[in-house]
C-alpha positions in Angstrom: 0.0 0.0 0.0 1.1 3.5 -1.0 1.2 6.7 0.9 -2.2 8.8 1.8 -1.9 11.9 2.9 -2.5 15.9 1.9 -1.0 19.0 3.9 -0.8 22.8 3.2 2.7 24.6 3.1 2.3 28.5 3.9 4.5 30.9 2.7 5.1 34.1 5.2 3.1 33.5 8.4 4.9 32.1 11.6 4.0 29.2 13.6 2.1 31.4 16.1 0.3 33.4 14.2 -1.0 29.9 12.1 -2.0 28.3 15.2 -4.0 31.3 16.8 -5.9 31.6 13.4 -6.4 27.7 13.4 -7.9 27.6 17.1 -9.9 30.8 16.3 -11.0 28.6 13.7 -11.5 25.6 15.5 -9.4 23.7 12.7 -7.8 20.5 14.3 -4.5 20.2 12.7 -0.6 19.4 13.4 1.7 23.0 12.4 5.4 22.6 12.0 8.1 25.7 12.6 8.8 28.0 10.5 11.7 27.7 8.6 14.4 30.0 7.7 12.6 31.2 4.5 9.7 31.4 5.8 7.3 28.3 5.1 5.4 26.3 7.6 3.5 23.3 7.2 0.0 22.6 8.0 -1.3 19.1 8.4 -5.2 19.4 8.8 -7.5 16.2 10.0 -10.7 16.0 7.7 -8.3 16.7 4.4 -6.5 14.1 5.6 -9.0 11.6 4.6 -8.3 12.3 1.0 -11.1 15.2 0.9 -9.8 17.8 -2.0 -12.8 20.1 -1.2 -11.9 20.4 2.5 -8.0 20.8 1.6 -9.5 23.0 -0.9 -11.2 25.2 1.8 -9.0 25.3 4.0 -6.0 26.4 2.1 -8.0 29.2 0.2 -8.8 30.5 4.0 -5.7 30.5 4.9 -3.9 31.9 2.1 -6.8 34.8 2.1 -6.4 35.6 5.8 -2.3 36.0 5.6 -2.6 37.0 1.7 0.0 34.9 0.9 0.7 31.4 -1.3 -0.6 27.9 0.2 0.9 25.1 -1.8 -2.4 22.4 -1.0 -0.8 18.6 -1.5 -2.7 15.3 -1.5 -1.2 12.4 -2.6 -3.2 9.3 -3.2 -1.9 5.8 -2.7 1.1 7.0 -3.9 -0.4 6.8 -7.4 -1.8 10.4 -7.6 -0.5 13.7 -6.6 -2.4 16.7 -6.4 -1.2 20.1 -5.9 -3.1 23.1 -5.6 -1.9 26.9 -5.6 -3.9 29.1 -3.8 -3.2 32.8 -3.3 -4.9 35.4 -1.3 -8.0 33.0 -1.5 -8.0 32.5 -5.2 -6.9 29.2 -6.4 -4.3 30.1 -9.3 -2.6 26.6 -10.4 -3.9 23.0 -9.9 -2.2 20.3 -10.8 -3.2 16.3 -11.3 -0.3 13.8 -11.9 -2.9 11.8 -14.0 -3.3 14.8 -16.4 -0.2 16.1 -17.9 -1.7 19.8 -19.3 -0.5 22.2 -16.4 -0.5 25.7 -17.5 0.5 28.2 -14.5 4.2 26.9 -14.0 5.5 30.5 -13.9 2.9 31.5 -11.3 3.8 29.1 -9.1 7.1 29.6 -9.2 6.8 33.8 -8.7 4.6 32.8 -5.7 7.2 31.4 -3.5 9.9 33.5 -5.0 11.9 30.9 -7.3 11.5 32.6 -10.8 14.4 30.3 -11.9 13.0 27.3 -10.8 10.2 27.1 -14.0 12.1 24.5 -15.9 13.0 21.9 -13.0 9.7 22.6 -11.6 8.2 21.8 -15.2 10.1 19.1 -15.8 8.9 17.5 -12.2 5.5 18.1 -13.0 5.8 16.2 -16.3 8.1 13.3 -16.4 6.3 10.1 -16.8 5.5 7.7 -14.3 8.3 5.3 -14.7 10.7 8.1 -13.5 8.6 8.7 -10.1 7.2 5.6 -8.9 5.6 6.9 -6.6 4.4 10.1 -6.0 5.9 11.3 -3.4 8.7 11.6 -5.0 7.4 13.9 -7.2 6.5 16.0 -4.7 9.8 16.1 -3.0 10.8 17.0 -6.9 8.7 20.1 -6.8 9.5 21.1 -3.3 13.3 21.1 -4.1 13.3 23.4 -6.8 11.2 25.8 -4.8 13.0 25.4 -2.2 10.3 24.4 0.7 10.5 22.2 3.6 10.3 18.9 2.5 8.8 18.4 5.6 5.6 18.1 3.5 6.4 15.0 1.7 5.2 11.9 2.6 3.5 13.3 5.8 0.0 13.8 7.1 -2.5 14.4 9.8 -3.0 10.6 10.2 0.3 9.6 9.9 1.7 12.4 12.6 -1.0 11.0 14.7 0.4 7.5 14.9 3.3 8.8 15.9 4.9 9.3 13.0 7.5 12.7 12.4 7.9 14.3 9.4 11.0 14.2 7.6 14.2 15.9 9.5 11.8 17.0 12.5 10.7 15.3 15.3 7.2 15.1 17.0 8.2 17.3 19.4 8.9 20.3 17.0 5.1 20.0 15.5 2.0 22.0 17.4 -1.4 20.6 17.7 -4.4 22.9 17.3 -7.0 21.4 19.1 -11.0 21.0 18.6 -12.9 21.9 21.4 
């Protein structure tokens, strides 16, 4: 069995200023540190369950109330990745690794500040599945060249949940945001 899983990396906010906006929210999810450029990871429960309108949602909300990029990922059974580019609320670039027509490379690019990344990022997006067996590797791919956490990859709600820490952190790095 393949990886399930979907998260939101943030571009701008800090930790604290996610997770206030999250409990204000009442949006139950796992939120990593901020790193040095400036991204954060979100890892929401109900998108976690492979719901692209919920992931949907809650990205666009996000992004709108920091105006700034969410990068939405879900990745299904490792056969399907799905990445979604919302900014300031609007969704600008989507992108389905069954479907190899993905205009809006450039955006995504300018929106986390890697104009020179268009070509690896393109060429990520568009290799064949024989070079990325599995999907998560294709993600990793795109994060690279646009230089955010891979932190992202491979890791979800349900996953952190069990117990499991996201690549190079450590359970004790994440914060929960908590239902009441």
């Amino acid at each position: 069995m393949g990886n399930f899983y979907s998260n939101i990396t943030l571009q701008g906010p800090a930790q604290p200023d996610i997770l206030a906006f999250l409990r204000a929210e009442v949006i139950t999810a796992f939120v990593t540190p901020t790193n040095a450029g400036g991204s954060t990871v979100i890892y929401e429960q109900d998108s976690d369950e492979q719901d692209l309108d919920t992931l949907d949602s809650v990205a666009a909300h996000l992004s709108s109330h920091f105006d700034c990029p969410a990068l939405a990922a879900l990745v299904h059974d490792d056969d399907v990745l799905l990445l979604r580019l919302h900014q300031s609320g609007d969704l600008f670039f989507a992108y389905d690794s069954q479907d190899f027509s993905h205009p809006g490379v450039r955006h995504l690019c300018r929106a986390f500040q890697t104009p020179s990344a268009v070509f690896g990022v393109w060429l990520s997006l568009h290799r064949p599945h024989l070079t990325f067996i599995f999907e998560h590797l294709r993600h990793g791919s795109v994060l690279r060249h646009l230089r955010l956490p891979e932190w992202a990859v491979a890791s979800g709600y349900g996953y952190i949940h069990r117990g499991e820490a996201p690549p190079g952190l450590e359970l004790e790095d994440l914060r929960h945001s908590r239902r009441e």
